[in-house]
N, C-alpha and C positions, 0 to 999 in steps of 0.2 A: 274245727275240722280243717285239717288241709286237703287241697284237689292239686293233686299232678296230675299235666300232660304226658302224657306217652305215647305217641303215635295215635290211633284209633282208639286207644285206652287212656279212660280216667282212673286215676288212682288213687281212691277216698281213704283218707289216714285219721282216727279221733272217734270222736261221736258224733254219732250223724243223727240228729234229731229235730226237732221244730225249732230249734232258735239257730239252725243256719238252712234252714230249705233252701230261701231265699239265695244266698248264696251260690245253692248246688244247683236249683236251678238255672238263674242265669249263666253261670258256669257249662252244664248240661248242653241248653238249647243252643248255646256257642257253639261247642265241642259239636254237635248235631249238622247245625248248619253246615258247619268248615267240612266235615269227614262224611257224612252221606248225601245229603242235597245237589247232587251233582255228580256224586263220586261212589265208585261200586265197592266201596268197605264196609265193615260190619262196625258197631261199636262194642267195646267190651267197658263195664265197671268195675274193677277189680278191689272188694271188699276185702280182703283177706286181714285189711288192717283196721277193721271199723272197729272199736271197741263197745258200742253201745249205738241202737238203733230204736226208731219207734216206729208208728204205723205211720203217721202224717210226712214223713220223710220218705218211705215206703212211696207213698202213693206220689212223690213225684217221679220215682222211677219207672210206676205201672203208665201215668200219664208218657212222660218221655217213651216207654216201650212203646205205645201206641201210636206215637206221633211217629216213630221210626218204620212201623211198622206199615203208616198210611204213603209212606213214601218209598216203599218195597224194601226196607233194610228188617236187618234185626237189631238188638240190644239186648245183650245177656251179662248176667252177673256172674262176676266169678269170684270164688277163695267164700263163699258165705260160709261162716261159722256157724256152730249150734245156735245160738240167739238169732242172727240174722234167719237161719232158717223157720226158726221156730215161729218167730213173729211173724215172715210173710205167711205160715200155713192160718196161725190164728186170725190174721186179717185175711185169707183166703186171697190174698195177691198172688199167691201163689199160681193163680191159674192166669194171671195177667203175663207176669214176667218170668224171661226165659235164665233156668241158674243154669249154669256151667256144670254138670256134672263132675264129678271126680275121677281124676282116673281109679282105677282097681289094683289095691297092695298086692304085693305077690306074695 
C-alpha cells in the first residue's frame, strides 16, 4: 500500500489490510499530530484508490477517528467504494467513522 501526503489528506493507494496496519498507523498518528493537535483542520483519507480492505485495518481508522475526535477534530473517509463500504457496515464500524458522502448525479 502507498500513503501520500496531501495537505490535511492521506491518500491510501493498494490494499490496505493487516500486513501493513502498522504502517498506516504510524503514518496516521503522524499525519494526526502535524495537521490537528494544535491546528484547526479536519483530516480527510481518501480511499478511492484502496483495492481491497479488511476489518483489522478498519479498526485502525475507527481508533484514529476517535483519537481525532478526543481532540475536537473530525476524520472522514472519502472515495469508499462498494467493498470498503460493505465491510465497514458488516463490522458495524460504520457507526464509528465518518464517510464522505457522495455527491448526487444529476
Amino acid at each position: 500500500m502507498d500513503i501520500i501526503r496531501d495537505g490535511p489528506t492521506l491518500v491510501l493507494r493498494g490494499d490496505f489490510d493487516v500486513r501493513n496496519t502498522w504502517a498506516l498507523r504510524a503514518a496516521l498518528y503522524e499525519h494526526l499530530e502535524e495537521n490537528l493537535l494544535g491546528h484547526d483542520s479536519d483530516v480527510v483519507i481518501d480511499m478511492t484508490h484502496v483495492t481491497t480492505v479488511d476489518v483489522t485495518a478498519l479498526r485502525v481508522l475507527a481508533v484514529a477517528t476517535r483519537e481525532a475526535m478526543r481532540h475536537g477534530h473530525r476524520l472522514t473517509l472519502r472515495g469508499c467504494g462498494p467493498h470498503v463500504r460493505r465491510m465497514l457496515h458488516i463490522s458495524r464500524l460504520i457507526r464509528v467513522v465518518e464517510v464522505e458522502r457522495r455527491a448526487a448525479s444529476a
